[in-house]
C-alpha positions as CSV (number, residue, x, y, z in Angstrom):
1,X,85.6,116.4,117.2
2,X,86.9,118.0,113.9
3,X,90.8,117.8,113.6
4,X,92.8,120.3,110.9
5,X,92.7,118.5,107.8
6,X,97.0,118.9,107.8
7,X,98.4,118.3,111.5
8,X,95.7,116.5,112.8
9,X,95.2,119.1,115.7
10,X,92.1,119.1,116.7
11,X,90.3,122.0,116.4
12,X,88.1,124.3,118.7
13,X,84.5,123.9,118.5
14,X,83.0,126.6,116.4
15,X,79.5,128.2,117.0
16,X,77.4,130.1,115.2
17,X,77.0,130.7,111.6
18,X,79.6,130.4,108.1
19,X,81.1,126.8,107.4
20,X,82.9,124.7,109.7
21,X,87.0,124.9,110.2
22,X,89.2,122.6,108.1
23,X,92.3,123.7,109.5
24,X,93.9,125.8,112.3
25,X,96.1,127.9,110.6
26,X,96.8,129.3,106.9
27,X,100.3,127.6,106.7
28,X,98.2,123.9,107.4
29,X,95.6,125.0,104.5
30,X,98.7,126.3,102.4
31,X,100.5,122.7,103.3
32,X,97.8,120.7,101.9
33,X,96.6,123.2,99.0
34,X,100.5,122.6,97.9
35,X,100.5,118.5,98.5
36,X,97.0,118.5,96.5
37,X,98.8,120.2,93.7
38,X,101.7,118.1,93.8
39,X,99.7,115.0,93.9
40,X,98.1,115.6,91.1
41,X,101.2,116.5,89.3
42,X,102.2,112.8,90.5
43,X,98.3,111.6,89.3
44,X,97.7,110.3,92.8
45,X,94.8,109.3,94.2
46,X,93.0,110.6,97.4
47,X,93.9,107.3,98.8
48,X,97.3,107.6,98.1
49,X,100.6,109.3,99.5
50,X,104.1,109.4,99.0
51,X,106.1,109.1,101.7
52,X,109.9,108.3,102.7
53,X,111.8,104.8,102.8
54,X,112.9,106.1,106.3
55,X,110.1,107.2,107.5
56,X,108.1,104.0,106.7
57,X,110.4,102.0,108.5
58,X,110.5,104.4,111.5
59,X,106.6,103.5,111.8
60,X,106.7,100.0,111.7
61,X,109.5,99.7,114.0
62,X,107.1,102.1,116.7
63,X,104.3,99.8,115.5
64,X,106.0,96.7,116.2
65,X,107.3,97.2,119.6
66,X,103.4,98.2,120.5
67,X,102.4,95.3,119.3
68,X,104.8,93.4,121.2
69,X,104.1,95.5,124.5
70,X,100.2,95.3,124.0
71,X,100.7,91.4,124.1
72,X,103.0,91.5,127.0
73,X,100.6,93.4,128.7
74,X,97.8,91.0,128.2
75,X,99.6,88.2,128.9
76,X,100.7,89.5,132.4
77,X,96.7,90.2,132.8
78,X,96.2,87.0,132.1
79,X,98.7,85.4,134.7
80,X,97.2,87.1,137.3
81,X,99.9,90.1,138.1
82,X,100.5,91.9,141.1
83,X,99.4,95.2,141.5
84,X,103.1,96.2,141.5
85,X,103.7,93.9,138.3
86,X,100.6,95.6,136.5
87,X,101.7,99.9,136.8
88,X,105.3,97.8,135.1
89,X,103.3,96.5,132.4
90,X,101.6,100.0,132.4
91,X,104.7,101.8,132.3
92,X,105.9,99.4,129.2
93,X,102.7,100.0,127.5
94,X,102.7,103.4,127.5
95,X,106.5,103.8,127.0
96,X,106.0,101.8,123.5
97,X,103.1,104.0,122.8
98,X,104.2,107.6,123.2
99,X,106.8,107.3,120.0
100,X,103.3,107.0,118.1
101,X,101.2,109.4,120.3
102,X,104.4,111.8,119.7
103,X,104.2,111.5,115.8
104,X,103.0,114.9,114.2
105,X,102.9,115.3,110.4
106,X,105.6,118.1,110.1
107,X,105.9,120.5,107.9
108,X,107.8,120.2,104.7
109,X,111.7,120.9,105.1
110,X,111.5,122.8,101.2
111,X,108.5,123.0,99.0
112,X,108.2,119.9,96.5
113,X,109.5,120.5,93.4
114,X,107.2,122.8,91.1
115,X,105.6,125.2,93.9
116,X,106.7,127.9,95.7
117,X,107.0,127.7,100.0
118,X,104.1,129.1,101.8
């Protein structure tokens, strides 16, 4: 399954000839040509990104109460639940989850510094 190389969409499944999509729209190939050039501007690696205080800590907090439902959840499984007891532990689990499932990388609110908006 390819996914757009920006958003993280995933992308229809081409047939025929020419090379293979990389992203689903020109603003999400604009978006990353312009955080390519602005990482190197930065001399930033592939394996590296720049991202927000805020942001970062918006993450671990969604991360941290997944964790913490994923491990109620087991141990309910593990006390033997009801039936009733286990859609509740459901409902938790995928309550903690959809925060994450919800995240989208959005686009810029201004151009960084240097480049000109798509």
């Amino acid at each position: 399954m390819a996914r757009c190389r920006w958003c993280r969409i995933v992308l229809p499944v081409r047939t025929g000839r020419g090379r293979p999509r990389a992203f689903c729209s020109q603003p999400c190939r604009q978006w990353d040509w312009v955080s390519r050039q602005r990482a190197r501007e930065l001399a930033l690696s592939d394996g590296e990104l720049v991202m927000a205080r805020r942001e970062l800590d918006d993450l671990h907090d969604e991360l941290f109460v997944l964790a913490c439902a994923v491990a109620d959840t087991k141990r309910d499984i593990a006390d033997g639940i009801s039936p009733k007891e286990a859609l509740e532990s459901l409902r938790w689990l995928l309550d903690a989850a959809d925060p994450l499932a919800a995240r989208r990388i959005l686009q810029p609110a201004q151009a960084p510094l240097g480049s000109q908006r798509p």
